[in-house]
Backbone as a ProteinNet text record, in pm:
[ID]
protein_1_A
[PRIMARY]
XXXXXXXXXXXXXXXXXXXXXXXXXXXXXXXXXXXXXXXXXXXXXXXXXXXXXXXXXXXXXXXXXXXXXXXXXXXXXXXXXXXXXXXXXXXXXXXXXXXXXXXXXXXXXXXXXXXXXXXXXXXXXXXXXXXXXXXXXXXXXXXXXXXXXXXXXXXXXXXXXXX
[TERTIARY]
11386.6	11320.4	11231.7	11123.1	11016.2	11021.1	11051.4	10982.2	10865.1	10753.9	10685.9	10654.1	10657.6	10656.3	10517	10443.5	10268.7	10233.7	10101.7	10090.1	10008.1	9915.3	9883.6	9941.9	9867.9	9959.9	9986.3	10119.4	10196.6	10272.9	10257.7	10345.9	10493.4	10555.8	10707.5	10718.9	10603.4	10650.8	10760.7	10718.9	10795.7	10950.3	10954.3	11089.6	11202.5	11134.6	11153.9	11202.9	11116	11147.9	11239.6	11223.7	11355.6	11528	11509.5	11631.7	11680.9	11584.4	11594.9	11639.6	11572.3	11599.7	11767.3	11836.5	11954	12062.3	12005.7	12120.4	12086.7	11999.8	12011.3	12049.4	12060.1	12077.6	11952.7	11827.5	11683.8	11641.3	11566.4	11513.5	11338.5	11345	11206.8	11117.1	11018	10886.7	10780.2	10722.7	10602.3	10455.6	10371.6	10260.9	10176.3	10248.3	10253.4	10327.5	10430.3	10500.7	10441.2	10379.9	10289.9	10153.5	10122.2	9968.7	10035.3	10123.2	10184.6	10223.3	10268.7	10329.3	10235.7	10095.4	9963.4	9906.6	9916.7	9856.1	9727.2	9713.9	9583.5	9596.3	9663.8	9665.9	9481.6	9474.2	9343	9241.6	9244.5	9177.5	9210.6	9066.5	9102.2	8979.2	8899.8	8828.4	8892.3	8761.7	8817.6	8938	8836.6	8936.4	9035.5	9051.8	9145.1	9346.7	9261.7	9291.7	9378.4	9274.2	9353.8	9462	9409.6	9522.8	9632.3	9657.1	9805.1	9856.4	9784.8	9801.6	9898	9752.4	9871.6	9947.9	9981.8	10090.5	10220	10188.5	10312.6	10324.5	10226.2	10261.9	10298.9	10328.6	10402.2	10542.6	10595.5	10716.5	10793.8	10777.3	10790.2	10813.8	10733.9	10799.9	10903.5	10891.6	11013.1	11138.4	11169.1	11242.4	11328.7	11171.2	11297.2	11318.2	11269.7	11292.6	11461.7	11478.5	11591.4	11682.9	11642	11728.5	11757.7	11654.5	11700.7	11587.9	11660.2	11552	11484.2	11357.7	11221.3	11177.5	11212.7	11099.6	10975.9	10896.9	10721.2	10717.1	10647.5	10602.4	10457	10360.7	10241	10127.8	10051.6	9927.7	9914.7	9846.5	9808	9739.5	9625.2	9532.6	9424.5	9426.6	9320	9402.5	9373.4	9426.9	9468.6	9314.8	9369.7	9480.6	9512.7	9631.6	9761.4	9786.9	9882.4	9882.2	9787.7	9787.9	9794.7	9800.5	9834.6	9996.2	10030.5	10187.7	10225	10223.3	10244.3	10225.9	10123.3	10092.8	10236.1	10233.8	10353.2	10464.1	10519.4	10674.6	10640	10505.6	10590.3	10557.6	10442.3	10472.9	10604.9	10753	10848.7	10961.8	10915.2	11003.5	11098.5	11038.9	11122.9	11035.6	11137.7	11089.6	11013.2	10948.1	10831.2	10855.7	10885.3	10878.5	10757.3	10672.6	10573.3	10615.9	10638.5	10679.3	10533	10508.6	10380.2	10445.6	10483.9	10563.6	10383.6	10470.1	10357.7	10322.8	10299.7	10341	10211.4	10228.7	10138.2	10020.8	9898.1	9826	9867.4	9897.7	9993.7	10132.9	10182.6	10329.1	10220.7	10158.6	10106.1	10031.1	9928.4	9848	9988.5	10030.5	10209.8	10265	10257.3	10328.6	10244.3	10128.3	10022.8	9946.4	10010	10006	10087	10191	10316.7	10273.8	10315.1	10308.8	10390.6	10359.4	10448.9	10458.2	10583.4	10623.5	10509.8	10502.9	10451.3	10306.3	10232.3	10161.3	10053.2	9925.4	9806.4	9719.6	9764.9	9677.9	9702.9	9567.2	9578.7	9513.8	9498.7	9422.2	9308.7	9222.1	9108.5	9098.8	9216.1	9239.8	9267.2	9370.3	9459.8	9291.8	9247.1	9122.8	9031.5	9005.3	8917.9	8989.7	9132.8	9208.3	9182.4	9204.8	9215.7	9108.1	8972.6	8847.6	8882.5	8942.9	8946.6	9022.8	9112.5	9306.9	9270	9288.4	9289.2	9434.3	9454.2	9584	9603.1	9739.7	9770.5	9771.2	9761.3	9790.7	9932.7	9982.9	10111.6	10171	10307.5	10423.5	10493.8	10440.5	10551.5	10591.7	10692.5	10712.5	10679.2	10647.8	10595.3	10697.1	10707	10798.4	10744.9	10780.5	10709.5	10829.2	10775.4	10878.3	10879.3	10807.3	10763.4	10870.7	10926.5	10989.7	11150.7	11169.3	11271.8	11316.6	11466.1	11537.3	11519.8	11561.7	11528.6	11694.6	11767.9	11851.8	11831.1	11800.5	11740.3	11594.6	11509.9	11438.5	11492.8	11626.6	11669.5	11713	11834.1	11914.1	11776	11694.3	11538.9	11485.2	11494.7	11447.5	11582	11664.6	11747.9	11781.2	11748	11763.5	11627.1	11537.1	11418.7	11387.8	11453.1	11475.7	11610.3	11714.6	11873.5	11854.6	11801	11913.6	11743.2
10478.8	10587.6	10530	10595.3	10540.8	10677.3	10670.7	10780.7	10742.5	10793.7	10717.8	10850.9	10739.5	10830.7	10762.3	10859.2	10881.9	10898.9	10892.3	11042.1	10928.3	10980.4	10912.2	10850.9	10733.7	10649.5	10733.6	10727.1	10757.7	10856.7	10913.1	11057.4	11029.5	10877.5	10849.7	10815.4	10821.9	10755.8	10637.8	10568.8	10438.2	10435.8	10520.2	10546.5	10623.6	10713.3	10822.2	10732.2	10665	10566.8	10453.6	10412	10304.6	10389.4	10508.2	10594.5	10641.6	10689.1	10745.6	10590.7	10508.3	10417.1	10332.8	10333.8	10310	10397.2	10541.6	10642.9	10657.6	10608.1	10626.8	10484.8	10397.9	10268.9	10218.3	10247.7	10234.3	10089.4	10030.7	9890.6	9962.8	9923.4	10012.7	9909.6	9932.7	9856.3	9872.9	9833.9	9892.5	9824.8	9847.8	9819.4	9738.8	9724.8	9677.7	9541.7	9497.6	9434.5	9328.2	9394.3	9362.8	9278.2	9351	9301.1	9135.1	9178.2	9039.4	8983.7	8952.1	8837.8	8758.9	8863.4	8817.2	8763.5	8746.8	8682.7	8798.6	8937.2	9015	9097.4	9048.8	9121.1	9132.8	9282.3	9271.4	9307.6	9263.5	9278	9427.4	9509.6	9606.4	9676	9524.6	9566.3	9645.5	9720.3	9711.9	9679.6	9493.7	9415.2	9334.3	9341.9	9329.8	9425.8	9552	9672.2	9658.1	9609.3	9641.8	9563.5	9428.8	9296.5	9309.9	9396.3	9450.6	9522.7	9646.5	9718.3	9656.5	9557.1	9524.7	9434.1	9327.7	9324.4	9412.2	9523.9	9597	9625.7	9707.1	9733.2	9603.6	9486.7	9373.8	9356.1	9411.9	9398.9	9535.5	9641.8	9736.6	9702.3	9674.2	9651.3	9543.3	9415.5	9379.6	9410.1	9515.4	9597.4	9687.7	9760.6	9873.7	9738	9630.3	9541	9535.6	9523.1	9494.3	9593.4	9736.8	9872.3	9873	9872.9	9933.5	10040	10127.8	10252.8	10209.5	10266.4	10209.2	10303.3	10319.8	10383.4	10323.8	10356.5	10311.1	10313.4	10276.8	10355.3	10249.1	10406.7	10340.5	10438.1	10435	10543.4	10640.3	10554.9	10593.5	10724.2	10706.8	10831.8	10848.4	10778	10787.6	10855.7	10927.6	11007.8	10857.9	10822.2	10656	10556.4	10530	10482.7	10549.3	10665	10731	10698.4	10788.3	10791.4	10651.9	10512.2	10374.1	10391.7	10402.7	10443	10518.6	10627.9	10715.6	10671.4	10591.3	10528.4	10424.4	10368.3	10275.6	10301.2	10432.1	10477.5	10528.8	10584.2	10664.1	10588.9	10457	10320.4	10238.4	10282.9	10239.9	10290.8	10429.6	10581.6	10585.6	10566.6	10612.4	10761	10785.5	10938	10886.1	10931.8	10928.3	11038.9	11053.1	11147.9	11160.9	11215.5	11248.1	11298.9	11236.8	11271.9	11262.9	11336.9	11334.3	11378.3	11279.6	11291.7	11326.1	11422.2	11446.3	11510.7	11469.9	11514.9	11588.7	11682.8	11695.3	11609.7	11661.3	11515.5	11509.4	11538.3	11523.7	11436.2	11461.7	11374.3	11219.8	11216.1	11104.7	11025.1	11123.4	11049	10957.9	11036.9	10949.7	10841.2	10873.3	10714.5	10663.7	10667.1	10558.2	10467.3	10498.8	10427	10341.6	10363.9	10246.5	10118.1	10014.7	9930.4	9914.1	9913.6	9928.7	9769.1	9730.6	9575.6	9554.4	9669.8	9586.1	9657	9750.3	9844.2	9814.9	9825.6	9773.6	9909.9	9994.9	10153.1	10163.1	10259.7	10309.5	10462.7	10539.9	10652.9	10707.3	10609.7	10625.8	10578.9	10462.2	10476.8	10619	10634.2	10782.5	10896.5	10883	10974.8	10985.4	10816.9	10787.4	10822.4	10790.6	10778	10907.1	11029.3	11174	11228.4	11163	11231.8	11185.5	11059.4	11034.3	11081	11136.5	11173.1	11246.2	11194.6	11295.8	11378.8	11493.1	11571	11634.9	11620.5	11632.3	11815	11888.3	12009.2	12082	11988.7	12033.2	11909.3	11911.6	11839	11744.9	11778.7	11674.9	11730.7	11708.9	11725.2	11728.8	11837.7	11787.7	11801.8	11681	11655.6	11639.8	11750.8	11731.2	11645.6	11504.2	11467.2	11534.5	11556.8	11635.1	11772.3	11824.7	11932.6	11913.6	11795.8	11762.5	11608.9	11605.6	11521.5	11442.8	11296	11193.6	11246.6	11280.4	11331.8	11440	11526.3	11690	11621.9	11540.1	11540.8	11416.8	11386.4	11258.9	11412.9	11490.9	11590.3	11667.4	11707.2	11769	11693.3	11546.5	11493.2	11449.9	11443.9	11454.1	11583.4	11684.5	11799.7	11797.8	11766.3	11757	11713.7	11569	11493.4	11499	11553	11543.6	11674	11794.1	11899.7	12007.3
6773.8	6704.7	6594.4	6585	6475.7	6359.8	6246.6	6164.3	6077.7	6109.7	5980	5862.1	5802.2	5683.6	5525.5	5539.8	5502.8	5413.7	5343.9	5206.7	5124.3	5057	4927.2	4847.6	4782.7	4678.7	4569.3	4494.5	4424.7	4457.4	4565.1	4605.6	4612.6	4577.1	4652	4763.5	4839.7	4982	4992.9	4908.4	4923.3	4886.2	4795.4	4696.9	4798	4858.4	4976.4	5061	5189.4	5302	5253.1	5158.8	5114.9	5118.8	5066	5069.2	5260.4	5297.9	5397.6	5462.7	5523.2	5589.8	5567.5	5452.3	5397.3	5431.9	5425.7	5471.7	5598	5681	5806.8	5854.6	5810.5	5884.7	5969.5	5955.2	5995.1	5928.2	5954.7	5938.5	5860.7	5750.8	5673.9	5646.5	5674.7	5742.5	5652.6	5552.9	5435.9	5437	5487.6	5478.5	5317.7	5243.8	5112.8	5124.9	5170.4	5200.8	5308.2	5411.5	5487.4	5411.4	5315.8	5282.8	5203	5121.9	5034.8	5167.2	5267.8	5350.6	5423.4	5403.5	5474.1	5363.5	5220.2	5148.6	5128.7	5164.8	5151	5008.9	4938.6	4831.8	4776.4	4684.5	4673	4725.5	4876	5022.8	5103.8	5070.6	5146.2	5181.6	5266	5362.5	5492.2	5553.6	5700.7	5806.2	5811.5	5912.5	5830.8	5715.9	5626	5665.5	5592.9	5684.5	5802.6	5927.9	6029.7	6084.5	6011.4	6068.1	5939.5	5837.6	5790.3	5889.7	5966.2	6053	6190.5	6199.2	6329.7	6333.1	6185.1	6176.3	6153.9	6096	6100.1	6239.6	6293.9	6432	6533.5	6500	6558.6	6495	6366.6	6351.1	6378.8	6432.6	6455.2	6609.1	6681.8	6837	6796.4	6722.9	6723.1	6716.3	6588.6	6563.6	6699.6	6736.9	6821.5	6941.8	7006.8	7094	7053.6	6956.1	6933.7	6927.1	6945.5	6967.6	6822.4	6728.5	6637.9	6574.5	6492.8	6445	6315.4	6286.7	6213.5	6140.3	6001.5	5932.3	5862.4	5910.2	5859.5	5762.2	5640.4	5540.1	5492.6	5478.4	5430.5	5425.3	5406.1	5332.3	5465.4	5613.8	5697.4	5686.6	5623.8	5578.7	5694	5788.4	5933.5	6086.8	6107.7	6220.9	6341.5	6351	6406.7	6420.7	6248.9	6266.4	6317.4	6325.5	6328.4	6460.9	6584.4	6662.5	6737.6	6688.3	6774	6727.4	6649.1	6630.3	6705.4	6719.4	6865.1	6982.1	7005.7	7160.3	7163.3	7062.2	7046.2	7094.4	7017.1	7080.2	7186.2	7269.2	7402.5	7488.3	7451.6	7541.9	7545.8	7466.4	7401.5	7471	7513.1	7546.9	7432.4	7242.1	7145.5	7087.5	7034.5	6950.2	6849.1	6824	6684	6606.6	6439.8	6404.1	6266.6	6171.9	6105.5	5998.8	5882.2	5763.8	5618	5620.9	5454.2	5353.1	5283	5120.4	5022	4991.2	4864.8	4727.1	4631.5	4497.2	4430.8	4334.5	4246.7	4206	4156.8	4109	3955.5	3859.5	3754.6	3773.9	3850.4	3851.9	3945.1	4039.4	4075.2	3958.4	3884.6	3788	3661.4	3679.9	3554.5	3615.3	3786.6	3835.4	3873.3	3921.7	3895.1	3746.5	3637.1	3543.4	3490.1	3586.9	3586.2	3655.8	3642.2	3747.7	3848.4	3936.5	4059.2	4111.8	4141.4	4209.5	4305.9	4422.2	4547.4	4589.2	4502.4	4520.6	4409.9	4463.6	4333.2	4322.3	4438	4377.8	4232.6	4200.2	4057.9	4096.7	4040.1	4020.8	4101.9	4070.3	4108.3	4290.4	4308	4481.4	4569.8	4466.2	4508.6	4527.9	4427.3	4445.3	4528.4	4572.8	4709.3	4825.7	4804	4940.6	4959.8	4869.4	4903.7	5005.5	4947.1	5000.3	5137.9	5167.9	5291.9	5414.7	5295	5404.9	5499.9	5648.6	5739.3	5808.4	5751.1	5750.6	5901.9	5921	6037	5999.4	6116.1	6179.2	6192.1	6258.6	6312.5	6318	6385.8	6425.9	6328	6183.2	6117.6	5982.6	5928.2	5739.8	5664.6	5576.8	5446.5	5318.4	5254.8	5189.7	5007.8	4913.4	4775.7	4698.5	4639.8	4587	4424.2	4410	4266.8	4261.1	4365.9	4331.9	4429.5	4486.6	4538.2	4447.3	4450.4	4439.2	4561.4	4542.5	4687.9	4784	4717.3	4804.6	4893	4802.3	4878.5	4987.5	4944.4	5077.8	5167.9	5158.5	5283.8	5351	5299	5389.3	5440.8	5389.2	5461.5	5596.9	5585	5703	5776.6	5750.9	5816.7	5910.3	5842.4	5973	6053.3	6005.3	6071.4	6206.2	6218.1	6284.4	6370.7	6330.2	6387.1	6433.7	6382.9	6469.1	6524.6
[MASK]
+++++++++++++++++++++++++++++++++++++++++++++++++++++++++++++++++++++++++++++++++++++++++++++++++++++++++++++++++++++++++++++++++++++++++++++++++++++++++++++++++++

């Protein structure tokens, strides 16, 4: 099973998928994490961009190769990326599930002035990223961490996904 889980910088995504992936026993996968192991810190051209991309999407088949479950986590603000993740699991025959954590721009503008360990957005990314976000329609979660506890939205995706 893949969940990924999306959304603009500072919304909690990360804070979110680290929880979720622990109480589910999921192997959590971060595109941030990704950019530091590639040395792309900084770098966020394009083909910069896409070879974080498809390195994650190379430790992710590793993962379920190994029968185990995967939560994503990372901006994925292009309908594109999403959709090679999807080609992924049902080339996989795993479930895919679509989670967009997302906060106020007040509670984001407060945690984007923090420094964050593994994350170099600031404000003004979050602002570009916005103009860019292409929002899904249908089929997945939307999760406000601004008005949920990280507990209240694990038991949220937990029924989401389980029942």
């Amino acid at each position: 099973m893949i969940v990924l889980v999306y959304g603009l910088p500072g919304t909690g995504k990360t804070f979110f998928a680290r929880h979720f992936a622990k109480e589910t026993g999921a192997v959590h996968l971060n595109t941030d994490l990704v950019r530091e192991k590639l040395d792309a810190k900084g770098q966020y051209d394009d083909k910069t961009k896409q070879q974080v991309y498809n390195e994650l999407f190379k430790q992710v088949m590793r993962e379920l190769n190994a029968k185990k479950d995967v939560v994503v986590d990372g901006t994925f603000h292009k309908h594109v990326r999403r959709e090679q993740l999807k080609k992924m699991a049902n080339e996989s025959n795993e479930s895919i599930f679509f989670i967009e954590v997302k906060a106020d721009e007040k509670t984001v503008k407060k945690r984007l002035k923090k420094t964050r360990k593994n994350s170099e957005a600031d404000f003004d990314v979050y602002k570009s990223l916005e103009q860019e976000f292409e929002k899904e329609e249908k089929g997945h979660l939307e999760l406000w961490s601004n008005e949920d506890k990280v507990g209240e939205m694990v038991n949220k995706a937990k029924n989401y996904i389980y029942e």
